[in-house]
One Martini backbone bead per residue (centre of mass of N, CA, C, O) as a GRO file, in nm:
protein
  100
    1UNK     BB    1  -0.511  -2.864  -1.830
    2UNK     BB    2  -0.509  -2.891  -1.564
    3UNK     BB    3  -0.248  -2.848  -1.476
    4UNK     BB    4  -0.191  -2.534  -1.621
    5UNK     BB    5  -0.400  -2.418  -1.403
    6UNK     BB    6  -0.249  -2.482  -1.153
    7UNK     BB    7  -0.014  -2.358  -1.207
    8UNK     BB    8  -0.142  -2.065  -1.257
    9UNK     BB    9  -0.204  -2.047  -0.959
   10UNK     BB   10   0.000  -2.064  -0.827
   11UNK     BB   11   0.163  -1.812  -0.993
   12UNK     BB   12  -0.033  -1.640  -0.867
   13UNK     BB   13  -0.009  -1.647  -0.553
   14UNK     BB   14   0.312  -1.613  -0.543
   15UNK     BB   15   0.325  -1.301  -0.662
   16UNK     BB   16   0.168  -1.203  -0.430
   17UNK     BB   17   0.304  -1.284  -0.198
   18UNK     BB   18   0.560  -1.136  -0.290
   19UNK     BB   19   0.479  -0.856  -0.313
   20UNK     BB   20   0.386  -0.869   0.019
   21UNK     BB   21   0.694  -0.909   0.127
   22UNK     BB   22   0.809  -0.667   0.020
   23UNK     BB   23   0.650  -0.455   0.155
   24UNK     BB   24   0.708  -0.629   0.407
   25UNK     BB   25   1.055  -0.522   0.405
   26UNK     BB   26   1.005  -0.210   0.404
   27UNK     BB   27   0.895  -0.158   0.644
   28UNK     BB   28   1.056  -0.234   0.805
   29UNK     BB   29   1.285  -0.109   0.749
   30UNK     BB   30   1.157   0.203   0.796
   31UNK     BB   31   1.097   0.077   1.130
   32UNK     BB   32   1.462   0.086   1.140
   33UNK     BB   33   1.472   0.359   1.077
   34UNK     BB   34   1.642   0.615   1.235
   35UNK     BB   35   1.485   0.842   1.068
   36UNK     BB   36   1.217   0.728   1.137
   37UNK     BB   37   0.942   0.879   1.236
   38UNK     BB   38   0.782   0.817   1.565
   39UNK     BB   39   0.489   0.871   1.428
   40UNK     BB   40   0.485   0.664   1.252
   41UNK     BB   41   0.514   0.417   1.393
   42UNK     BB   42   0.254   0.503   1.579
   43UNK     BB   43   0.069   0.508   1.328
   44UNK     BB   44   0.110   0.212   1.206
   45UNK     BB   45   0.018   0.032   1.444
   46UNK     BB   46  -0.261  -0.084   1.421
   47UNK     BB   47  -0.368   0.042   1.107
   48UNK     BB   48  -0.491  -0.034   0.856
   49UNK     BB   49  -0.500   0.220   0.669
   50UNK     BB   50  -0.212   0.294   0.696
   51UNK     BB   51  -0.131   0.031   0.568
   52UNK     BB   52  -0.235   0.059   0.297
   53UNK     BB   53  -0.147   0.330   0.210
   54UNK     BB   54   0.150   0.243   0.244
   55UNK     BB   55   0.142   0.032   0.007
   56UNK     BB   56   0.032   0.238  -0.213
   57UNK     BB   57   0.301   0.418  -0.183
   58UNK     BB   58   0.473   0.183  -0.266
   59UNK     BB   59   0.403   0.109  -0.512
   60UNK     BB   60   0.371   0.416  -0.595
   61UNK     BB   61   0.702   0.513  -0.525
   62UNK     BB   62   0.642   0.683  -0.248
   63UNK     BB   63   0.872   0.712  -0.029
   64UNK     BB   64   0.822   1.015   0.106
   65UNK     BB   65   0.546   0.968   0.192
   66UNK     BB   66   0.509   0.709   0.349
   67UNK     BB   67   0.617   0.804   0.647
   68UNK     BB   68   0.387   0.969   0.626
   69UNK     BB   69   0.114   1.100   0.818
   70UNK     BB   70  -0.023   1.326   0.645
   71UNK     BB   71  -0.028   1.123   0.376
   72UNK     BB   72  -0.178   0.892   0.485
   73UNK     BB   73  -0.430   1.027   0.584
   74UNK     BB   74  -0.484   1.193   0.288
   75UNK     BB   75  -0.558   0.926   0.161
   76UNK     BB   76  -0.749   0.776   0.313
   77UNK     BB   77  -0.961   1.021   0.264
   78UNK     BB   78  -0.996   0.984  -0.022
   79UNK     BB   79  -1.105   0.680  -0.059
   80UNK     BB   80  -1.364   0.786   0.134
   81UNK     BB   81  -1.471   1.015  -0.092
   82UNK     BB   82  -1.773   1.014  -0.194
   83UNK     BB   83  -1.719   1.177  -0.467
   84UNK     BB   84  -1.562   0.976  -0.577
   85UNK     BB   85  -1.719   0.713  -0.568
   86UNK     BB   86  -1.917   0.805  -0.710
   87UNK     BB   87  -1.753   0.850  -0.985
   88UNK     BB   88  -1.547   0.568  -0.955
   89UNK     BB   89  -1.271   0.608  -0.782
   90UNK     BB   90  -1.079   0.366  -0.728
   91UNK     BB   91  -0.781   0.297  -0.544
   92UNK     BB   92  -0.610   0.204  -0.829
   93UNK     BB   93  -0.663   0.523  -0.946
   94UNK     BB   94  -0.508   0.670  -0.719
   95UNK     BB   95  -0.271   0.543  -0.709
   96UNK     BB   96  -0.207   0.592  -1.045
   97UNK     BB   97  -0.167   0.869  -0.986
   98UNK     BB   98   0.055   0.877  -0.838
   99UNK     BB   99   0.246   0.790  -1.070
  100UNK     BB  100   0.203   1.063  -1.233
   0.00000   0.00000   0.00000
């Protein structure tokens, strides 16, 4: 039982893991893409919001959205916007909507 709990934790590790190397494939992928604009570039380095948001958006796989600045920043604000938040709507709830 105990070998059975260890495997299934390691193998939730290494899943999460996986997922996040690849979202920062795609990201690299994007900033050596000579097509990304430079606004894109300067505003997601050091930007936590923007990289959740860049995440997010690579998730529901909205590539067209997620090097937009306009698109980063209009998720970020939907993320913190108090009237979701009051209603209960959770940012993996907003991600789950751009799938839609």
């Amino acid at each position: 039982m105990l070998r059975f709990l260890i495997g299934l934790i390691t193998f939730f590790i290494i899943q999460s893991t996986s997922a996040q190397c690849e979202m920062l494939v795609e990201l690299t992928k994007d900033l050596a893409n000579p097509k990304t604009k430079q606004a894109f570039k300067n505003y997601i380095k050091g930007n936590d919001d923007g990289m959740y948001s860049y995440l997010q958006l690579a998730k529901a796989g909205r590539t067209e959205l997620r090097t937009s600045v306009e698109a980063l920043q209009a998720f970020t604000k939907l993320q913190k916007n108090e009237k979701l938040i009051k209603l209960g709507v959770s940012k993996g709830d907003l991600a789950g909507m751009l799938k839609k």
